[in-house]
N, CA, C and O of each residue as an XYZ file, in Angstrom:
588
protein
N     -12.519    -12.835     -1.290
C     -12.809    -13.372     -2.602
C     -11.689    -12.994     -3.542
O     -11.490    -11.790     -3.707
N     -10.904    -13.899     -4.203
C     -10.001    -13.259     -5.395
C     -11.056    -13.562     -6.590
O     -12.070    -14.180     -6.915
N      -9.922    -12.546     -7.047
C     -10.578    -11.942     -8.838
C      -9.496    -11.872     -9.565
O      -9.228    -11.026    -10.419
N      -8.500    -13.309     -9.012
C      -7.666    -13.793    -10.538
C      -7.820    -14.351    -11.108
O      -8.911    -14.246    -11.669
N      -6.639    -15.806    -11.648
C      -7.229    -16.781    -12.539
C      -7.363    -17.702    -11.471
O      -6.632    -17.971    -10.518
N      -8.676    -18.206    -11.918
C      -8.898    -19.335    -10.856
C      -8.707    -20.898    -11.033
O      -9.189    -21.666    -11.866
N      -7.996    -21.077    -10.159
C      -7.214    -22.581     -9.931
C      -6.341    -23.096    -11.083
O      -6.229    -24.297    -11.331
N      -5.523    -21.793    -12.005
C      -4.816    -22.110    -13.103
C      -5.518    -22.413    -14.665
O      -4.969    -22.586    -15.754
N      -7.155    -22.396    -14.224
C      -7.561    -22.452    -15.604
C      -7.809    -21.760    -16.505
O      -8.230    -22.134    -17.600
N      -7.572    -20.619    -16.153
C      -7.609    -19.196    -17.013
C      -8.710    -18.796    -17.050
O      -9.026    -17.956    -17.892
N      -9.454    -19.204    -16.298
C     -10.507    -18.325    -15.578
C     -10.570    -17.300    -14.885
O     -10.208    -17.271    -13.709
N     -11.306    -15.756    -15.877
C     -11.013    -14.894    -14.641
C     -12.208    -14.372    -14.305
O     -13.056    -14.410    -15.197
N     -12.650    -13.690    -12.832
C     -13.935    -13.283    -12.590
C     -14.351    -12.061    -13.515
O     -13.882    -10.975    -13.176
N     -15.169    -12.091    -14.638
C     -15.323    -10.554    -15.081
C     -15.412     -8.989    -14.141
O     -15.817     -8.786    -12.996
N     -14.949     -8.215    -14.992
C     -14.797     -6.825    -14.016
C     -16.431     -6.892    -13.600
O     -16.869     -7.020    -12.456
N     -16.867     -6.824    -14.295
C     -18.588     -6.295    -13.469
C     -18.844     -6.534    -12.200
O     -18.992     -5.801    -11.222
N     -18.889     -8.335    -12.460
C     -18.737     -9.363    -11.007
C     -18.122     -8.584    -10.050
O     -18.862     -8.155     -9.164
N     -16.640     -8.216     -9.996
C     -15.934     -7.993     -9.228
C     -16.636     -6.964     -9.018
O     -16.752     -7.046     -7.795
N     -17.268     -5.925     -9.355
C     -17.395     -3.998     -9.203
C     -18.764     -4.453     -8.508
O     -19.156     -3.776     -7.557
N     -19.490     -5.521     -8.910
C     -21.167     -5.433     -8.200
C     -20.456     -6.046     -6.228
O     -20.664     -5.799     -5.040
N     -19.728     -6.778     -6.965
C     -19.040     -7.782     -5.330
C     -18.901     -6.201     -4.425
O     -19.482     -5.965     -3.366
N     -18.089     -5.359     -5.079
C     -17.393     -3.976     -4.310
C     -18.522     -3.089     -3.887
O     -18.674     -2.386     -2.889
N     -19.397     -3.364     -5.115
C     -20.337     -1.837     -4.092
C     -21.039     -2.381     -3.407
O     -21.228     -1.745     -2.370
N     -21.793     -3.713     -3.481
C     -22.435     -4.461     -2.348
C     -21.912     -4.101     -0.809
O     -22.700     -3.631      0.012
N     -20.515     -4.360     -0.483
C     -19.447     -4.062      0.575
C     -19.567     -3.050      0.526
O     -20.443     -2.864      1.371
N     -19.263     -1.893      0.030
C     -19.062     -0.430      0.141
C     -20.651     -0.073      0.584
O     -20.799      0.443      1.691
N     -21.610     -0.281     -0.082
C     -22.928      0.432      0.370
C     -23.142     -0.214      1.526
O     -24.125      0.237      2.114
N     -22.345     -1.514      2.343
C     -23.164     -1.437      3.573
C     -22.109     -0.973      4.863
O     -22.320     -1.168      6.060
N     -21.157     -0.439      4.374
C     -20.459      0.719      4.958
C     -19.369     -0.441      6.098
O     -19.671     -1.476      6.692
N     -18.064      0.328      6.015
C     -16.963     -0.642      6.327
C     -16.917     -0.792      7.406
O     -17.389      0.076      8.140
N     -16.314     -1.986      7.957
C     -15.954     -1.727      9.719
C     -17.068     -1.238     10.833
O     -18.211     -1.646     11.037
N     -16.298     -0.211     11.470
C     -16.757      0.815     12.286
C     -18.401      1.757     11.525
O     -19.294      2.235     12.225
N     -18.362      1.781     10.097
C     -18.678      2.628      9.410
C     -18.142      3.862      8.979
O     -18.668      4.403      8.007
N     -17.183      4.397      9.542
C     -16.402      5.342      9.045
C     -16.123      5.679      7.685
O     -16.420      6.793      7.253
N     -15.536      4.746      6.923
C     -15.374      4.370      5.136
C     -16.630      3.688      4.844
O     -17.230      2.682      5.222
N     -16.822      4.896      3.803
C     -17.731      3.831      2.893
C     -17.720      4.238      1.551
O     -16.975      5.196      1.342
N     -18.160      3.916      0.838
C     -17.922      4.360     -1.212
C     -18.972      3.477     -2.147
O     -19.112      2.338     -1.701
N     -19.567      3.690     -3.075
C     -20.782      3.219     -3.865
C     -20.733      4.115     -5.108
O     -20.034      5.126     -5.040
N     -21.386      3.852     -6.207
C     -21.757      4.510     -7.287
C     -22.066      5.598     -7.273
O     -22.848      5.951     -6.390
N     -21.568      6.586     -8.260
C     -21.177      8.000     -8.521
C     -22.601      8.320     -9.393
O     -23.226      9.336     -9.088
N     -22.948      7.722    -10.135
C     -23.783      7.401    -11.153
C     -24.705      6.235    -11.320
O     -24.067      5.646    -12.192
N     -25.802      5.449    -11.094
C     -26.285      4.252    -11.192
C     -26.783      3.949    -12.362
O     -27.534      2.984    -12.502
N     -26.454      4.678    -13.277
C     -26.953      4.524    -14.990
C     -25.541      4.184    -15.832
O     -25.439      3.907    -17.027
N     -24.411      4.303    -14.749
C     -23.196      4.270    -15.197
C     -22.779      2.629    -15.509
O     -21.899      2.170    -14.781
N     -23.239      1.921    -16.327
C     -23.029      0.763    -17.056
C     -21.770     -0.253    -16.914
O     -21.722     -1.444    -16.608
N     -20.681      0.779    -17.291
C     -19.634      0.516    -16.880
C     -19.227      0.748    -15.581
O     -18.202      0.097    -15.378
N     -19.548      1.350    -14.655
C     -18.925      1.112    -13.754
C     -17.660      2.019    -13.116
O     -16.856      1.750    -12.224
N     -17.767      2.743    -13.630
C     -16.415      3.582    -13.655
C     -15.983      4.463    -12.538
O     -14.891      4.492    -11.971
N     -17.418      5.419    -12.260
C     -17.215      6.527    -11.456
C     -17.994      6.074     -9.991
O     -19.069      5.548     -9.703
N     -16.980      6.517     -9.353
C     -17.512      5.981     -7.802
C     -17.011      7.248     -6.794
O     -16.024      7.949     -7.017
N     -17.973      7.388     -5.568
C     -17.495      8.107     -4.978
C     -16.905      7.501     -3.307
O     -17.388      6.420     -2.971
N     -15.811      8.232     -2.213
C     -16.084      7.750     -1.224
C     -16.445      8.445     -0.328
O     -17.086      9.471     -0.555
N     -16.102      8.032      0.983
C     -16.465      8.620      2.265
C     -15.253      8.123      3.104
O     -14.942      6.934      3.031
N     -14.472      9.081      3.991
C     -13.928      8.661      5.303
C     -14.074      9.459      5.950
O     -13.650     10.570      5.634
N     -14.815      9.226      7.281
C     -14.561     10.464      8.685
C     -13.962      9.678      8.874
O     -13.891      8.450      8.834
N     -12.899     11.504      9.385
C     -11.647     11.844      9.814
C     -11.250     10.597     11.261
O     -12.283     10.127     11.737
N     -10.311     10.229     11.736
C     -10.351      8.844     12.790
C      -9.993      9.934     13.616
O      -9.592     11.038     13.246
N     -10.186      9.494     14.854
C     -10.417      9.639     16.575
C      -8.998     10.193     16.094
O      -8.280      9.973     15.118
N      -8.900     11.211     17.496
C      -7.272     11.913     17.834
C      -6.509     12.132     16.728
O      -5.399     11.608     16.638
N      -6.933     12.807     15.907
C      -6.352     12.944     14.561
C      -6.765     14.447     14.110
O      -7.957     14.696     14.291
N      -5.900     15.601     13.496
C      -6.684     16.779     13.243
C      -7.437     16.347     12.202
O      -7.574     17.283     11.414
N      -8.155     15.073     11.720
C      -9.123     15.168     10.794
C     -10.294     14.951     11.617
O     -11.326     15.289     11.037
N     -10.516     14.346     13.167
C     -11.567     13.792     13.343
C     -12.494     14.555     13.592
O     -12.373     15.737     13.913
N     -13.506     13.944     13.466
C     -15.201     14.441     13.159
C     -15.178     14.879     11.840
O     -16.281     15.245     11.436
N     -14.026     14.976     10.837
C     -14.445     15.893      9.365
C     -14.860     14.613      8.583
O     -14.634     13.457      8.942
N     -15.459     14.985      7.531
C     -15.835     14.633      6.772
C     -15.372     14.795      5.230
O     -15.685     15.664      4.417
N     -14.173     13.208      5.041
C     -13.460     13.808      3.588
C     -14.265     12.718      2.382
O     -14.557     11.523      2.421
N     -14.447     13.837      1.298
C     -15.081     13.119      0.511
C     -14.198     13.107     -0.800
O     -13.497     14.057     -1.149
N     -14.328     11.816     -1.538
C     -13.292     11.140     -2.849
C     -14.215     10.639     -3.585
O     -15.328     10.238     -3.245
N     -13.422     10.686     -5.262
C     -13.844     10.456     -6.051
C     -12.633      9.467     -6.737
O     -11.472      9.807     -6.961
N     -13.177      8.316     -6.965
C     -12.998      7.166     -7.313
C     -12.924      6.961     -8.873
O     -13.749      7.785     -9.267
N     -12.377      6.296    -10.061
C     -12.428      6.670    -11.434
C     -11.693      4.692    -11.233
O     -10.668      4.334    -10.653
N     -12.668      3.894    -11.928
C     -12.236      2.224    -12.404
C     -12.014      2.117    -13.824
O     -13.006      1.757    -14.459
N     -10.761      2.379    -14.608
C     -11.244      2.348    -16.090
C     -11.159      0.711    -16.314
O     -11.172     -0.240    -15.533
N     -11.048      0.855    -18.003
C     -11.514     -0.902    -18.182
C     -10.400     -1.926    -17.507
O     -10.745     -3.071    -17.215
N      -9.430     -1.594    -17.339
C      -8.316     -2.418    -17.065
C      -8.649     -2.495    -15.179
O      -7.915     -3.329    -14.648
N      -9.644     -1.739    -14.142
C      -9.481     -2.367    -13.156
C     -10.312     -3.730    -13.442
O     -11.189     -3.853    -14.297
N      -9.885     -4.649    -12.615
C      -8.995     -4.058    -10.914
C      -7.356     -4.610    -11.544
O      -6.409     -4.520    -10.763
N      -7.124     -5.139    -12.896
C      -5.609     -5.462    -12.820
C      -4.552     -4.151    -12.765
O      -3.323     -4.107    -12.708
N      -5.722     -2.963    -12.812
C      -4.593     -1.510    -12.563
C      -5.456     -0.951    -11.854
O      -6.631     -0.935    -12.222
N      -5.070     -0.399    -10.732
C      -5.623      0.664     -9.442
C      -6.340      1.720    -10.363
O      -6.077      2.115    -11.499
N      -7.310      2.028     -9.498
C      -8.590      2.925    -10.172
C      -7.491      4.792     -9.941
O      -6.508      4.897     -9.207
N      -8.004      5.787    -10.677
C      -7.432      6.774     -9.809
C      -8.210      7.377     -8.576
O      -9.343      6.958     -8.336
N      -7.665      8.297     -7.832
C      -8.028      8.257     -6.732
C      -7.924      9.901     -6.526
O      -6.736     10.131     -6.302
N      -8.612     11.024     -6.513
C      -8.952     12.482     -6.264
C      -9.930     12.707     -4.937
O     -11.158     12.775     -4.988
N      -9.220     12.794     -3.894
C     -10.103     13.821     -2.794
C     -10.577     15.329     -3.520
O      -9.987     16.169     -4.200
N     -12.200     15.157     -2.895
C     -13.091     16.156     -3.505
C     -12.762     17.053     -2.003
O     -12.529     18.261     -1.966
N     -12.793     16.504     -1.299
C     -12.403     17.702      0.490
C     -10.837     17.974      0.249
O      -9.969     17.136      0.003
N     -10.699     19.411      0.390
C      -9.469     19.623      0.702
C      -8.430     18.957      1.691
O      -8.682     19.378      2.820
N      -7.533     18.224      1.704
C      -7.017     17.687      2.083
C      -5.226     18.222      2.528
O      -4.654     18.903      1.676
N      -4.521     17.910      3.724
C      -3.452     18.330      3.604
C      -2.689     16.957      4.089
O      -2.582     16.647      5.276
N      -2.138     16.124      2.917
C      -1.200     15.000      3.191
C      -0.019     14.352      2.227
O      -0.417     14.217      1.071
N       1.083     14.004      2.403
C       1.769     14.334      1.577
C       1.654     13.339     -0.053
O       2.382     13.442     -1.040
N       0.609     12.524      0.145
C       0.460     11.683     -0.981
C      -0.798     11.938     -1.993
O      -1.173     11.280     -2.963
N      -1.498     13.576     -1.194
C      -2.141     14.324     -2.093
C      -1.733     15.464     -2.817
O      -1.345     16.256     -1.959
N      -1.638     15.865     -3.690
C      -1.375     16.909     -5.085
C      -2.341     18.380     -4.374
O      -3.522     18.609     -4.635
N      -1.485     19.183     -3.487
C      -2.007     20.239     -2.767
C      -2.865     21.338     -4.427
O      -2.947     22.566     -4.476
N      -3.067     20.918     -4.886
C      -3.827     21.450     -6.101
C      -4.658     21.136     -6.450
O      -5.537     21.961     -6.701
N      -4.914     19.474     -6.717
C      -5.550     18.839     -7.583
C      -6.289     18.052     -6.844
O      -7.393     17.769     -7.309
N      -5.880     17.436     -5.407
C      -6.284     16.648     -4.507
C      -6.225     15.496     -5.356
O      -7.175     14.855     -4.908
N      -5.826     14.923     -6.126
C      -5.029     13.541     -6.596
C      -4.276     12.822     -5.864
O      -3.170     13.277     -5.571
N      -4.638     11.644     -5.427
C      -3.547     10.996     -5.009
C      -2.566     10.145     -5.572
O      -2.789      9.277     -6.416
N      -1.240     10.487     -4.967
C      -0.121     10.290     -6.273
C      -0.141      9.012     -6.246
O      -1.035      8.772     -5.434
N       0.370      7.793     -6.701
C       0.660      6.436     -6.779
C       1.652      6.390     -6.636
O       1.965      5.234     -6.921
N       2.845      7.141     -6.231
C       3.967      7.160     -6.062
C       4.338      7.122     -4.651
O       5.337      6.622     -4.133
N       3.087      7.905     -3.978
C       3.499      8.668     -2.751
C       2.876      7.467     -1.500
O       3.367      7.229     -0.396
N       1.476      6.777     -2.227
C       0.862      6.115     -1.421
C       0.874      4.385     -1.712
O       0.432      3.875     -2.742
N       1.413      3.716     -0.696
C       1.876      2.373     -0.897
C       0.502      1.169     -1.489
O       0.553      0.164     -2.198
N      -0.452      1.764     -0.904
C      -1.719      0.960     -1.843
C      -2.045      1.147     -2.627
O      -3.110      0.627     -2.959
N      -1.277      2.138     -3.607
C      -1.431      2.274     -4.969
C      -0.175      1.863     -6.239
O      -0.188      1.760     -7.466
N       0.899      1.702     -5.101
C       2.648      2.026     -5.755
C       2.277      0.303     -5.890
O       2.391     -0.292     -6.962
N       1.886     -0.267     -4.793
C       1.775     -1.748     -5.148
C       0.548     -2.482     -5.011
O       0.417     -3.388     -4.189
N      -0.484     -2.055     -5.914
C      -1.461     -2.679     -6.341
C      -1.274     -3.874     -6.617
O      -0.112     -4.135     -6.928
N      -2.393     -5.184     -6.624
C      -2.433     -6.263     -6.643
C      -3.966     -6.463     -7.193
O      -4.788     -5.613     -6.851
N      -4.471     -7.763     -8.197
C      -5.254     -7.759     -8.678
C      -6.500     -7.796     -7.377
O      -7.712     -7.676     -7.555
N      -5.938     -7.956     -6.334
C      -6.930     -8.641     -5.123
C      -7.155     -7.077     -4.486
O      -8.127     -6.828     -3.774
N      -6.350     -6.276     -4.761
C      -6.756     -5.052     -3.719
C      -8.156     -4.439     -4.215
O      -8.599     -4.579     -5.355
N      -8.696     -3.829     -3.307
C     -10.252     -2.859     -3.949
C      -9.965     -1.866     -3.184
O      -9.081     -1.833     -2.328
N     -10.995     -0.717     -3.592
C     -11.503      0.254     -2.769
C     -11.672      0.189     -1.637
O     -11.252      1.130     -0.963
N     -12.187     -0.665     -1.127
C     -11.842     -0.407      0.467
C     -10.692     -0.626      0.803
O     -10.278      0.069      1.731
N      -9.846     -1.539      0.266
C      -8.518     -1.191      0.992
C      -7.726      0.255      0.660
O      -6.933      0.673      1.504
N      -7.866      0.732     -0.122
C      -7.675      2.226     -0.462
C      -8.082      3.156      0.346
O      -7.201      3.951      0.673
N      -9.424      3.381      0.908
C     -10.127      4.206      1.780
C      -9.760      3.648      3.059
O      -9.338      4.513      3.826
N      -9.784      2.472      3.539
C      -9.337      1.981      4.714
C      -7.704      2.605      5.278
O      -7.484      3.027      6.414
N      -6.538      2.505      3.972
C      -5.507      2.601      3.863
C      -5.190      4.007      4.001
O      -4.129      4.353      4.521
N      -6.202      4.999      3.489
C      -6.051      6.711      3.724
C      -6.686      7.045      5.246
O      -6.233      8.000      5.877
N      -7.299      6.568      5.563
C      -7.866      6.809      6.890
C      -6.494      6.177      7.886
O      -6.428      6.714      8.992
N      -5.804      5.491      7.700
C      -4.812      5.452      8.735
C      -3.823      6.031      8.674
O      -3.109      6.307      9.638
N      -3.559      6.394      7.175
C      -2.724      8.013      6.929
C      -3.050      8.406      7.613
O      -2.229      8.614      8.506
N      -4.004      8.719      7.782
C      -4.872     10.221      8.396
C      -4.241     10.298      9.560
O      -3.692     11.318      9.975
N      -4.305      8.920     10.304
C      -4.593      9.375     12.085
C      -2.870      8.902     12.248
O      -2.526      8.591     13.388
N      -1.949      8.855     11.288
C      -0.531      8.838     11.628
C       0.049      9.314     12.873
O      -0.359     10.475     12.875
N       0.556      9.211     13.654
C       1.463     10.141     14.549
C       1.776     11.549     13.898
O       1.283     12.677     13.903
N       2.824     10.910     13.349
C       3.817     12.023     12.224
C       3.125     12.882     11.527
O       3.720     13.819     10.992
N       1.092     12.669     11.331
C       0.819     13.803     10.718
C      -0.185     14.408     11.668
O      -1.057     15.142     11.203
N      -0.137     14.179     12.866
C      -1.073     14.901     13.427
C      -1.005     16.726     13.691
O      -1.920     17.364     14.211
N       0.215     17.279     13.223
C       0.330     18.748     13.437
C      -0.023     19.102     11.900
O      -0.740     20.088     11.728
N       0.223     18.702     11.272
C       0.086     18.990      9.510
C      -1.397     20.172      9.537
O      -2.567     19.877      9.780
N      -0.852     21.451      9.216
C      -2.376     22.002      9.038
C      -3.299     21.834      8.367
O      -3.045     22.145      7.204
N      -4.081     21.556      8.482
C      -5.432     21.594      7.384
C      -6.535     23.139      6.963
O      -6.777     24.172      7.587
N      -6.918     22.677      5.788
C      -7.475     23.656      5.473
C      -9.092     23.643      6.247
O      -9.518     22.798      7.034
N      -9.767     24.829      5.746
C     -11.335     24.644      6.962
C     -11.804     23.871      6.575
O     -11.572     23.705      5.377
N     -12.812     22.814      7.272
C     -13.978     22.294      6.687
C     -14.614     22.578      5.950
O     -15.096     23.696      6.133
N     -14.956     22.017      4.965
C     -15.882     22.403      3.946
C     -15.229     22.891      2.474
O     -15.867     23.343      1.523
N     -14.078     22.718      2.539
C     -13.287     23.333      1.297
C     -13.049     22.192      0.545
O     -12.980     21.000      0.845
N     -12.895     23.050     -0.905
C     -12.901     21.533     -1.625
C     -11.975     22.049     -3.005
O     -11.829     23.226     -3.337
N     -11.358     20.764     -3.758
C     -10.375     21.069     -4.443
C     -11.132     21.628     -5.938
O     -10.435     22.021     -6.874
């Protein structure tokens, strides 16, 4: 579904539309089920605060964990990427070993956002970080730690 202007008439889908379209998808959990993400708050009007979910992918030092994110849509999504904070400690190089922020600099589904991208492509897009080659020695901190 896009959520630009449609067919040149300057029609655009309101944010709500688009955010009810997203958690519909997100609450019935992605793919495999692995990713999934929904409302942080359900009194939250706007829409703003969302949380996610990715277990860790197969052959990966994340698998079987369980990393959990917090999602932030201000008024301008989806024409600007929501921010994006892992609540699980995380060790990857496009997270802020402090803050668990993920930089927009560091991670390409954020450096080039598009009005069409959502949250799941974000959570979809960190979960294959995850199971990289190149980061499978990267230490991690224990389960259960959080930023």
């Amino acid at each position: 579904m896009s959520f630009g202007i449609a067919g040149g008439s300057g029609v655009v889908v309101p944010r709500n539309f688009r955010l009810l379209d997203e958690l519909e998808r997100g609450e019935k959990g992605i793919g495999d089920g692995t990713v999934s993400y929904g409302m942080e708050d359900a009194d939250d009007i706007y829409m703003r605060s969302w949380s996610g979910t990715i277990i860790g992918p197969h052959n990966s030092v994340h698998e079987g964990r369980i990393h959990q994110l917090k999602l932030f849509c201000d008024k301008e999504y989806p024409a600007k990427p929501p921010t994006v904070r892992f609540h699980s400690r995380i060790n990857m190089a496009c997270v802020n070993p402090d803050t668990g922020l993920v930089d927009p600099k560091k991670f390409s589904k954020l450096a080039n956002w598009h009005i069409e991208s959502t949250m799941e492509h974000i959570l979809t897009q960190l979960k294959k970080e995850m199971a990289a080659p190149y980061k499978r020695k990267l230490p991690q901190s224990p389960e259960g730690s959080f930023f």
